[in-house]
Structure formats: C-alpha cells, structure tokens
C-alpha positions in Angstrom: 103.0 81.0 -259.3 99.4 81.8 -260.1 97.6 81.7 -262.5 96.3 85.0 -264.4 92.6 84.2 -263.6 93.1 83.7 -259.5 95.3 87.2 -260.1 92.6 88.7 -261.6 89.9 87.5 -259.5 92.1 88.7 -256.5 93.3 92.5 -257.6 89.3 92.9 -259.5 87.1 90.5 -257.5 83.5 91.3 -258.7 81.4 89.6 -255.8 82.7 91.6 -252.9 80.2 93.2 -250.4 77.2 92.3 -248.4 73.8 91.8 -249.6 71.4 94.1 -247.6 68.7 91.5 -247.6 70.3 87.8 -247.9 68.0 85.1 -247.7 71.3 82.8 -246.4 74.6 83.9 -244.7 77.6 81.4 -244.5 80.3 82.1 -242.0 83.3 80.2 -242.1 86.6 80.5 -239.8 87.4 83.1 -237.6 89.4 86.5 -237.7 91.8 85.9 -235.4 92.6 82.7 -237.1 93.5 84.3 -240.3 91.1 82.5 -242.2 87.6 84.6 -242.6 85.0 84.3 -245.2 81.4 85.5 -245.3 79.3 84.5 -248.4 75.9 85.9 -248.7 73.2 84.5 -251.3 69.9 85.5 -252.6 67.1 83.3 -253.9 63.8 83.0 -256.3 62.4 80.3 -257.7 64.9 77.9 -256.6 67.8 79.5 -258.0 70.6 81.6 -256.9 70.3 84.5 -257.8 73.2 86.7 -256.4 75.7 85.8 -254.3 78.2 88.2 -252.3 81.3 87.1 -250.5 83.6 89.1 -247.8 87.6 87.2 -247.7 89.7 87.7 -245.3 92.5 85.6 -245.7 95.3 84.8 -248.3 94.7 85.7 -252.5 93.8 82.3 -253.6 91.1 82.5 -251.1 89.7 85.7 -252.3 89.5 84.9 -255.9 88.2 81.2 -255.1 85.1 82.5 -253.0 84.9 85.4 -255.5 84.9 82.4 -258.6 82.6 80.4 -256.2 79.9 83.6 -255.9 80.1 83.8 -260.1 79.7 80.6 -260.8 76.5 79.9 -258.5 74.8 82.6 -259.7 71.6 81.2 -261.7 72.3 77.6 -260.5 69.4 75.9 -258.6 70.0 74.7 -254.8 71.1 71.1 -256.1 73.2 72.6 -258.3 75.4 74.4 -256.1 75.2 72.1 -253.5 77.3 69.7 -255.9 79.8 72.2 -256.8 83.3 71.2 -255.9 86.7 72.7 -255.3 88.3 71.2 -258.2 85.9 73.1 -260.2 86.5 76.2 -258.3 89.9 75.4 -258.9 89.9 74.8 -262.3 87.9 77.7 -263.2 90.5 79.5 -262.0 93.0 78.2 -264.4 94.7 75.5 -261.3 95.7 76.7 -257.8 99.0 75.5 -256.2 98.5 72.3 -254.1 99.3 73.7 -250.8 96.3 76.3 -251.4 93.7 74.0 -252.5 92.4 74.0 -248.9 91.6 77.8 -250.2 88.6 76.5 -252.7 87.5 73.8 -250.1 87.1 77.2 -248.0 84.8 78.9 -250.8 82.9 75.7 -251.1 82.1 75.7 -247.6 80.9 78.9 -246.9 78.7 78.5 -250.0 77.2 75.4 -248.0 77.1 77.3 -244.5 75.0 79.9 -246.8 72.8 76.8 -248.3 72.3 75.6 -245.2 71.3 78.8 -244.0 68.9 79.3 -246.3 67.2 75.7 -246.0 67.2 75.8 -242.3 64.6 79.1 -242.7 63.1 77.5 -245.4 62.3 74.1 -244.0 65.3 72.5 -245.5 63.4 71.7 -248.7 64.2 72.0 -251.9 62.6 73.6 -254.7 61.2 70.4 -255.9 60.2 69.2 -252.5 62.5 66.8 -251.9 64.6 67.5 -248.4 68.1 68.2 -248.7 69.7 66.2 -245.8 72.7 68.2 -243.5 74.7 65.2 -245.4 74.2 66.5 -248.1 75.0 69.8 -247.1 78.4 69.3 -245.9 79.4 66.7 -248.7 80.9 67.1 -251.7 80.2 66.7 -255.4 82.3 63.4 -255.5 80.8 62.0 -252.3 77.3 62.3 -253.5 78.3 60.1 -257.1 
C-alpha cells in the first residue's frame, strides 16, 4: 500500500527532535485532534540550514514532514516557500490519494515555521524583497 520510501522514512525518520535554538517554529493541528506536527528550522545566510520535525499523527505524515525537513535543508527562503506536496509526495515514491492531505500537512508546518521566522525577522527576505503572508500560505502552483 505504501511505497518503500514513506516506509522507510516512517520506521527510520532522520529529522525527528527539537532544535534547542530554532530561529522558526511551525505548529500545525492539535493533539487532541489526532493530527500534530511541530517543525523547527534554523537559518544563515538565507538558507535553511537544519530543519527538525515532531509527527504526531498517522505514517504517511511522519515520513512526509520527515521528507519535507530533508529536502529544505540548504534551500533558500524562496525556495522552500515554493515547495509543494506533490513533490513531497513524489519524493516519496507516491502516497495513496486519501493521504495526500498528509504532505499538504508537512508543507504547512514548513510555512507556519517560514512564517515564524520572517515575522522575527521583519518578514524579509534574504534579497530584501518582502515575502507577503500570501505568499506564505500559498502554494508552488499558485504562485506560477
């Protein structure tokens, strides 16, 4: 039923924990819902440079917000501002339909996190230019 990356990325997720330090924290759902996920980045020099994740829900969300903390790493803001779920989900080798809503999850605790981060920083980017809360809480295809 799923593929052997979301397996792997569930039963040996590599981005589990909290950072001590974060520079932004994304919070997403809430634990009595079911639905619970905490990502954590670090930045320097407008890049992510780590990014942590706490999952408390269902396996496909754990290895999609574990996929989403690997593959922002060493992107810039912009970068991982346009990251999708269908390319959290195909990183993962596909996700059943009915748990796709699991990778819009990952994707938006990354942008409560990049939010996070631009709200103590001004809300500007690297380069200057502001990143507008649109922005923020749109995705890749809605910013083409």
């Amino acid at each position: 039923m799923y593929s052997s990356i979301v397996l792997e990325h569930f039963f040996h997720p590599r981005h589990v924990g909290v950072l001590p330090s974060p520079h932004g924290t994304g919070v997403v759902g809430t634990p009595a819902k079911g639905d619970y996920v905490e990502m954590f980045i670090s930045v320097a020099e407008g890049r992510i440079t780590e990014a942590m994740v706490r999952c408390f829900t269902c396996p496909v969300a754990v290895a999609a917000c574990d996929m989403t903390a690997q593959m922002v790493q060493q992107m810039t803001l912009e970068e991982a501002l346009g990251l999708s779920p269908y390319e959290v989900a195909q990183a993962l080798g596909g996700v059943p339909d009915e748990k796709m809503s699991r990778c819009h999850l990952a994707i938006s605790a990354l942008r409560a996190a990049l939010n996070d981060f631009l709200s103590r920083n001004a809300r500007a980017s690297p380069q200057g230019k502001e990143i507008s809360p649109k922005e923020l809480n749109s995705t890749k295809e809605e910013l083409q």
